[in-house]
VEXVORO-824144 format. One record per residue: x, y, z of N, C-alpha, C, O in turn; chain; residue in three letters. Coordinates in Angstrom, 2 decimals, padded with zeros to 5 digits. Layout:
BEGIN
+---------+---------+---------+---------+---------+---------+---------+---------+---------+---------+---------+---------+-------+-----+
!     nxx !     nyy !     nzz !    caxx !    cayy !    cazz !     cxx !     cyy !     czz !     oxx !     oyy !     ozz ! chain ! res !
+---------+---------+---------+---------+---------+---------+---------+---------+---------+---------+---------+---------+-------+-----+
!       X !       Y !       Z !       X !       Y !       Z !       X !       Y !       Z !       X !       Y !       Z !     A ! ALA !
...
+---------+---------+---------+---------+---------+---------+---------+---------+---------+---------+---------+---------+-------+-----+
//
This chain:
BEGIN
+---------+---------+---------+---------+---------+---------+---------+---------+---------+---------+---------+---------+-------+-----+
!     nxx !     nyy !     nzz !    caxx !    cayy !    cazz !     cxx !     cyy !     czz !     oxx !     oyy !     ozz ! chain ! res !
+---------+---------+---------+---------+---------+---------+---------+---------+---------+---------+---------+---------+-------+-----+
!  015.14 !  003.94 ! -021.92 !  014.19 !  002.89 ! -021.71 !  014.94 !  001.58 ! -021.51 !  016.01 !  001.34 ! -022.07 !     A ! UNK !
!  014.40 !  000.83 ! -020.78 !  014.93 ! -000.48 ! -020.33 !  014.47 ! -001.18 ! -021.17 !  013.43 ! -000.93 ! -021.79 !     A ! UNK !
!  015.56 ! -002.69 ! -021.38 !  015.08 ! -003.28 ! -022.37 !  015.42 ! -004.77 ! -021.57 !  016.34 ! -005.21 ! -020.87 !     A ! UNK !
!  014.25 ! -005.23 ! -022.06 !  013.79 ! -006.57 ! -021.55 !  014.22 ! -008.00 ! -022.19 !  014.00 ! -008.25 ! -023.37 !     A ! UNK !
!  014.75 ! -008.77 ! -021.46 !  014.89 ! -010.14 ! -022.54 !  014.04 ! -011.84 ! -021.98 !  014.47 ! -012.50 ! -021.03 !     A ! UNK !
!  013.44 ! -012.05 ! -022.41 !  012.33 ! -012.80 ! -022.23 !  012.89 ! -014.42 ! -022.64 !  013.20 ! -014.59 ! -023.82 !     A ! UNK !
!  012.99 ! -015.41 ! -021.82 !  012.88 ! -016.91 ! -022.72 !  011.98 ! -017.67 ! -022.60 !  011.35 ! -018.05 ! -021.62 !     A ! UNK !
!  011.92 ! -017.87 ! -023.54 !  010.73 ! -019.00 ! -023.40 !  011.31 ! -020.48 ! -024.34 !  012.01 ! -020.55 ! -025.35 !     A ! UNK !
!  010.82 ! -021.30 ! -023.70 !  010.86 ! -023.15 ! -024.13 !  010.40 ! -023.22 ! -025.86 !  009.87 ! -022.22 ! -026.34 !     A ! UNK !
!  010.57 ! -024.07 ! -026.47 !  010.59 ! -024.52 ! -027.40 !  008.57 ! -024.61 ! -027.72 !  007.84 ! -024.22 ! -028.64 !     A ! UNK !
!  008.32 ! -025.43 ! -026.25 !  006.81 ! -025.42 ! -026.64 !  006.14 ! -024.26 ! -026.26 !  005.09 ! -024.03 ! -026.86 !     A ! UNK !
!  006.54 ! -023.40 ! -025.32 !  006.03 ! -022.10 ! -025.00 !  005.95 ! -021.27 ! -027.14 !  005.04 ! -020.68 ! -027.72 !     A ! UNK !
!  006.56 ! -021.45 ! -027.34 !  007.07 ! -020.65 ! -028.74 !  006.11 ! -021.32 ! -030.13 !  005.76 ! -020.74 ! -031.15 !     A ! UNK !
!  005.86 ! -022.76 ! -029.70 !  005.12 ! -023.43 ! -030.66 !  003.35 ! -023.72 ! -030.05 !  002.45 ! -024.18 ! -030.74 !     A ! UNK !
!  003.24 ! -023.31 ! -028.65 !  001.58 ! -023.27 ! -028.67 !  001.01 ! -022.32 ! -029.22 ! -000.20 ! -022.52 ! -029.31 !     A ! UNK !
!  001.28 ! -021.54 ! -029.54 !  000.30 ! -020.17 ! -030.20 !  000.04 ! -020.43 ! -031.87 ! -000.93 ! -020.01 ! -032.50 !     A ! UNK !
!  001.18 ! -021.24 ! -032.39 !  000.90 ! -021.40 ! -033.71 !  000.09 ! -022.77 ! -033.59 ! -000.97 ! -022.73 ! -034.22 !     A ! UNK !
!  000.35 ! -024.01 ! -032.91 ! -000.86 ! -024.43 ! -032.94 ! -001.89 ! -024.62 ! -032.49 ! -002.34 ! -025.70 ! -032.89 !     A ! UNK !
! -002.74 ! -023.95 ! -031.64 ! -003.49 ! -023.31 ! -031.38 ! -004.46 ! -022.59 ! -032.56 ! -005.66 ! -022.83 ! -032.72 !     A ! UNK !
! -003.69 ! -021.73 ! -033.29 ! -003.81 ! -021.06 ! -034.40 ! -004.20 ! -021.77 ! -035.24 ! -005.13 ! -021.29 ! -035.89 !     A ! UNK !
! -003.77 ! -023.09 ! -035.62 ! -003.76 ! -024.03 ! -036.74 ! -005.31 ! -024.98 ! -036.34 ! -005.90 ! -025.65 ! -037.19 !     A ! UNK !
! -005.70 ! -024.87 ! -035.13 ! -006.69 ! -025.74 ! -034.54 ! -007.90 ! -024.87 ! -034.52 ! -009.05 ! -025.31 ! -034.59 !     A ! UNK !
! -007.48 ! -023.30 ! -034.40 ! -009.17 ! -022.66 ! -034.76 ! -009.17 ! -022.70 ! -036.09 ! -010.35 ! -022.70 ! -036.41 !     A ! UNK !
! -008.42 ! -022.76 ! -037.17 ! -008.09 ! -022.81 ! -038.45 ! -008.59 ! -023.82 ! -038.83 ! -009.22 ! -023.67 ! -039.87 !     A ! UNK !
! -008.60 ! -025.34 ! -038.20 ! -009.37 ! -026.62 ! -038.46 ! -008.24 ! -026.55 ! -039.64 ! -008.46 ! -026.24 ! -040.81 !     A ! UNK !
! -007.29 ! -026.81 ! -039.21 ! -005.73 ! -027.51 ! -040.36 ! -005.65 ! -028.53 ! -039.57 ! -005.57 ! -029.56 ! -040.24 !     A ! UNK !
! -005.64 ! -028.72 ! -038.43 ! -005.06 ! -029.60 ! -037.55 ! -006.43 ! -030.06 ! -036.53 ! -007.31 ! -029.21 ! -036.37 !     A ! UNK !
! -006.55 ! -031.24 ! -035.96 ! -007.49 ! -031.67 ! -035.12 ! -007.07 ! -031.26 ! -033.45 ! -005.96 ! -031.05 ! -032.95 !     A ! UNK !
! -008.55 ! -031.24 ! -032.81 ! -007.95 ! -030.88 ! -030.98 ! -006.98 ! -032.17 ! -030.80 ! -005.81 ! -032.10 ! -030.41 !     A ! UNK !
! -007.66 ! -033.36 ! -031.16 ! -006.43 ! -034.68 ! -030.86 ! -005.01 ! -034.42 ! -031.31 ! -003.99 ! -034.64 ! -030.67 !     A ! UNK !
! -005.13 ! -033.87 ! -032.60 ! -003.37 ! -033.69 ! -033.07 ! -002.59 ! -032.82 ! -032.14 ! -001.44 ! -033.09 ! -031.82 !     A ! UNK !
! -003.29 ! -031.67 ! -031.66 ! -002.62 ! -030.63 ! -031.29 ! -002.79 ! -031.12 ! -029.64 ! -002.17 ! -030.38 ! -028.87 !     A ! UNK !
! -003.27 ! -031.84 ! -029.22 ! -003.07 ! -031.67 ! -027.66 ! -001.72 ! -033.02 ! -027.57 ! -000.94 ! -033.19 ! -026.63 !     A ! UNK !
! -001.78 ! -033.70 ! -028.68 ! -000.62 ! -034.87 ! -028.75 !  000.60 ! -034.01 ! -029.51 !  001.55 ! -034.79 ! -029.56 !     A ! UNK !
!  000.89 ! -033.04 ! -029.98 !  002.00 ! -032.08 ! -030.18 !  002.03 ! -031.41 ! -029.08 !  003.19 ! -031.41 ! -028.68 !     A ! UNK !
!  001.31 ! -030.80 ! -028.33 !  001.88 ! -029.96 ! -026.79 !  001.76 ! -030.53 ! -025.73 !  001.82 ! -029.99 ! -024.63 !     A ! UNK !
!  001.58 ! -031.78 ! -025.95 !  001.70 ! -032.88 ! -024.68 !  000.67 ! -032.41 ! -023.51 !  000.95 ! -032.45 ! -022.31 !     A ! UNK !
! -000.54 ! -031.98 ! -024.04 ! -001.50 ! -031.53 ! -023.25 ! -002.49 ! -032.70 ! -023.40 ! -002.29 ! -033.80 ! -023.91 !     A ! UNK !
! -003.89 ! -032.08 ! -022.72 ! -004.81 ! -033.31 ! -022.93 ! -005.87 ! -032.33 ! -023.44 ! -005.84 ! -031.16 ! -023.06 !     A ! UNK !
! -006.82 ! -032.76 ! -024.28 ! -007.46 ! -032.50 ! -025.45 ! -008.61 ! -031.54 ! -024.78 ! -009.03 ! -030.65 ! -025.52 !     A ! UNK !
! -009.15 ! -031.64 ! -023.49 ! -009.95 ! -030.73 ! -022.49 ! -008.56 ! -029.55 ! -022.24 ! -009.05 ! -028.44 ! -022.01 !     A ! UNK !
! -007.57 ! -029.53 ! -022.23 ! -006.53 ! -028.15 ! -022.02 ! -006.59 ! -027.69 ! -023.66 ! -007.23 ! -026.64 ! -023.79 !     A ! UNK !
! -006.21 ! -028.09 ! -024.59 ! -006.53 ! -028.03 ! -025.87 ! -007.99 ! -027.10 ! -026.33 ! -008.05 ! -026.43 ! -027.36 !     A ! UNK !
! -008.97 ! -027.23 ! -025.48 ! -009.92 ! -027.42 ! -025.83 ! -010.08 ! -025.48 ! -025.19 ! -010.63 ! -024.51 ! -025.71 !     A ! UNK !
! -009.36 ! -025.65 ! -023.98 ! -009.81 ! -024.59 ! -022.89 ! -008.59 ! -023.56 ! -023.23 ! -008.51 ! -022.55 ! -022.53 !     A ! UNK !
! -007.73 ! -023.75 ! -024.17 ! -007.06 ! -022.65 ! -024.89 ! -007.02 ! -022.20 ! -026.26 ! -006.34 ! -021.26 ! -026.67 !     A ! UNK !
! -007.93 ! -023.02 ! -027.04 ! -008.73 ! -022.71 ! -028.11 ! -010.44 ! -021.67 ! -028.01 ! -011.12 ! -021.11 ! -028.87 !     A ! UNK !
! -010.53 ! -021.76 ! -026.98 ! -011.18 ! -021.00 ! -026.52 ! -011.17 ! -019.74 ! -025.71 ! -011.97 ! -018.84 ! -025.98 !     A ! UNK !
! -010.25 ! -019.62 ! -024.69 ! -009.65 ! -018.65 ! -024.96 ! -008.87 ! -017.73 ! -025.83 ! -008.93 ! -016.51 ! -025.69 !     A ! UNK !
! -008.26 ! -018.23 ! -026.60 ! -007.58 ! -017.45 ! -027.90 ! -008.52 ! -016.97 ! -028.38 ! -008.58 ! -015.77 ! -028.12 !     A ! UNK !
! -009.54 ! -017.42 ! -029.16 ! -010.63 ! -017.37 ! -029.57 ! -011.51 ! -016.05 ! -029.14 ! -011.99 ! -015.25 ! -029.94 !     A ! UNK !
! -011.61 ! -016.01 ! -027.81 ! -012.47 ! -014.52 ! -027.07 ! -011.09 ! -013.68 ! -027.29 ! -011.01 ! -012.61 ! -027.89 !     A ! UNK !
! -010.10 ! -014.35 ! -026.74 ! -009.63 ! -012.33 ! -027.00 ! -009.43 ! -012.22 ! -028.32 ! -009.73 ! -011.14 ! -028.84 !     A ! UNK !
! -008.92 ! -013.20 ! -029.08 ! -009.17 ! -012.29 ! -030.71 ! -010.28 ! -011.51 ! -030.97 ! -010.35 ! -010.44 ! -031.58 !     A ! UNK !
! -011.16 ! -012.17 ! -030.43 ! -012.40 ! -011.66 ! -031.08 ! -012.62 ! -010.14 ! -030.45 ! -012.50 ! -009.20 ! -031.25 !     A ! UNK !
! -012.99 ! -009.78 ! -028.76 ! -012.65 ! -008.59 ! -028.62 ! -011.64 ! -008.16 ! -028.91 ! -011.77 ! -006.94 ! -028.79 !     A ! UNK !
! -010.19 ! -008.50 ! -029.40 ! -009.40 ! -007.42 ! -030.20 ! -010.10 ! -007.04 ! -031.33 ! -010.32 ! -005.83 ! -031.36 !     A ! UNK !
! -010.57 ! -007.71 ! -032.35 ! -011.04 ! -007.39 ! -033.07 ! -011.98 ! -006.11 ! -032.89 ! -011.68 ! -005.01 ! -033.35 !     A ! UNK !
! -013.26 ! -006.41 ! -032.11 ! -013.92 ! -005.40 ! -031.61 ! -013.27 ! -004.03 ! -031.19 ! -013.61 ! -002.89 ! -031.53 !     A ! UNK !
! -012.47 ! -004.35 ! -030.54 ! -011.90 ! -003.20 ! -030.02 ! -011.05 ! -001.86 ! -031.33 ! -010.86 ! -000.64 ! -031.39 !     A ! UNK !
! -010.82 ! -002.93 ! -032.03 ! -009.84 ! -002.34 ! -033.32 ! -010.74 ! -001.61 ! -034.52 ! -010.38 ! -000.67 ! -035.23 !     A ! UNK !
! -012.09 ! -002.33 ! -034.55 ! -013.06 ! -001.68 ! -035.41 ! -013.51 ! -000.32 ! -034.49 ! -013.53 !  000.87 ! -034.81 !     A ! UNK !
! -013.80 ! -000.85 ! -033.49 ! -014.25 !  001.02 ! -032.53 ! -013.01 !  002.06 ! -032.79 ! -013.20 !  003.24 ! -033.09 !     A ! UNK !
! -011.71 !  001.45 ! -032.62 ! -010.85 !  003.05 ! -032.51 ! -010.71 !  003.07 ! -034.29 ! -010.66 !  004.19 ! -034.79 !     A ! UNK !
! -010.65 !  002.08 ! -035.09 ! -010.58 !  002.55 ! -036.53 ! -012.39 !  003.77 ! -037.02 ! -012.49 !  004.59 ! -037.93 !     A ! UNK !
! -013.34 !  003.40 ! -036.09 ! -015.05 !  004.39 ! -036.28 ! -014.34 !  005.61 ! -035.78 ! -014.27 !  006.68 ! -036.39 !     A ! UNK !
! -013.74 !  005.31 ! -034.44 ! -012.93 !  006.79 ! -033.85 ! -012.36 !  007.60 ! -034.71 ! -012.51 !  008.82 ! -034.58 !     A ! UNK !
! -011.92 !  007.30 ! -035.30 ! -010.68 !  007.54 ! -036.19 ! -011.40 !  008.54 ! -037.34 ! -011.37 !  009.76 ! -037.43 !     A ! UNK !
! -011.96 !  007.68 ! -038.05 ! -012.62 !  008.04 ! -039.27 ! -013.29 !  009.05 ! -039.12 ! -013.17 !  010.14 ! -039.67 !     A ! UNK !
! -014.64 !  008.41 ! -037.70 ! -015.51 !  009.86 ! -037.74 ! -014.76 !  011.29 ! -037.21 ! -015.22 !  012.41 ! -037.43 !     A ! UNK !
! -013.36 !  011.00 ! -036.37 ! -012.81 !  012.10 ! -036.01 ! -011.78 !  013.07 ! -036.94 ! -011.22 !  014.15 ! -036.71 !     A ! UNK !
! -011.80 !  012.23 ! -037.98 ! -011.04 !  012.96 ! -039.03 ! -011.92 !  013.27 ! -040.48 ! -011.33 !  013.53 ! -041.52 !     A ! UNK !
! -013.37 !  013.23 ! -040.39 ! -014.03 !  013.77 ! -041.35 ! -014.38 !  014.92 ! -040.43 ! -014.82 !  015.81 ! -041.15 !     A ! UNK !
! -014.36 !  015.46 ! -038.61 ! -014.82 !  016.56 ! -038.40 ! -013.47 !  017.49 ! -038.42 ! -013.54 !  018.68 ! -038.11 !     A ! UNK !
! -012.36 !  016.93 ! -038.76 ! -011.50 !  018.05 ! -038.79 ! -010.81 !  017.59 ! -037.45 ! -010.24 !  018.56 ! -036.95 !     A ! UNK !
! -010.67 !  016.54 ! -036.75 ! -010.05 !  016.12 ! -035.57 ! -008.95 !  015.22 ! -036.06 ! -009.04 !  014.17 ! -036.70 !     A ! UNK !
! -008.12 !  015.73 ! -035.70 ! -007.00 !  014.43 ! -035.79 ! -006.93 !  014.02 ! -034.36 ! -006.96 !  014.65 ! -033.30 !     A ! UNK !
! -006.83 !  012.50 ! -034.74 ! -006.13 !  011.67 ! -033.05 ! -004.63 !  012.00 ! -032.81 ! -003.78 !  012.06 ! -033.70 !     A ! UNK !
! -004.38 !  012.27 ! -031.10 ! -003.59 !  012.54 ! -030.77 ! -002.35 !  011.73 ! -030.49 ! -002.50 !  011.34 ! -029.33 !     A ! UNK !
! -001.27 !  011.31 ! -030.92 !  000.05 !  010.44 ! -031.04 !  000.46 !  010.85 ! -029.39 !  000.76 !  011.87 ! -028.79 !     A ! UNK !
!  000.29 !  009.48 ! -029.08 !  001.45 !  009.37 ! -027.64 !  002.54 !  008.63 ! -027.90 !  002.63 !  007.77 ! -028.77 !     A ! UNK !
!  003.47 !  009.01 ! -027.05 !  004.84 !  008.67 ! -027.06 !  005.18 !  008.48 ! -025.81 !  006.33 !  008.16 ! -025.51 !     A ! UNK !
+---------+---------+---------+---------+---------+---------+---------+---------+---------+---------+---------+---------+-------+-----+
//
């Protein structure tokens, strides 16, 4: 398998945590769009995005954990890919 090496910037590495800190309401949209040198409408429009896909991850993670459960009270185990 090939292995990949990825860089990313200093603020590439620090928007996700605050971001994180701003659906958290630790930090204000003003603080955090004046830490990523964004403007508070970009702030605004990636707090919201983060926001939907957590949320369908979430969704998604409760369906294969129902999968799971109901398939291993009938005697099914889920199948491991590799």
């Amino acid at each position: 398998m090939r292995e990949e090496t990825f860089n990313m910037t200093q603020q590439e590495m620090t928007k996700p945590r605050v971001i994180d800190q701003t659906i958290a309401r630790s930090i204000t949209v003003k603080e955090a769009a004046r830490l990523l040198n964004l403007s508070e409408r970009q702030v605004l429009r990636l707090k919201k995005s983060v926001a939907t896909y957590a949320s369908l991850f979430d969704n998604l993670a409760h369906r294969l954990l129902r999968l799971c459960i109901n398939s291993s009270s009938h005697g099914i185990t889920p199948k491991k890919t590799i």
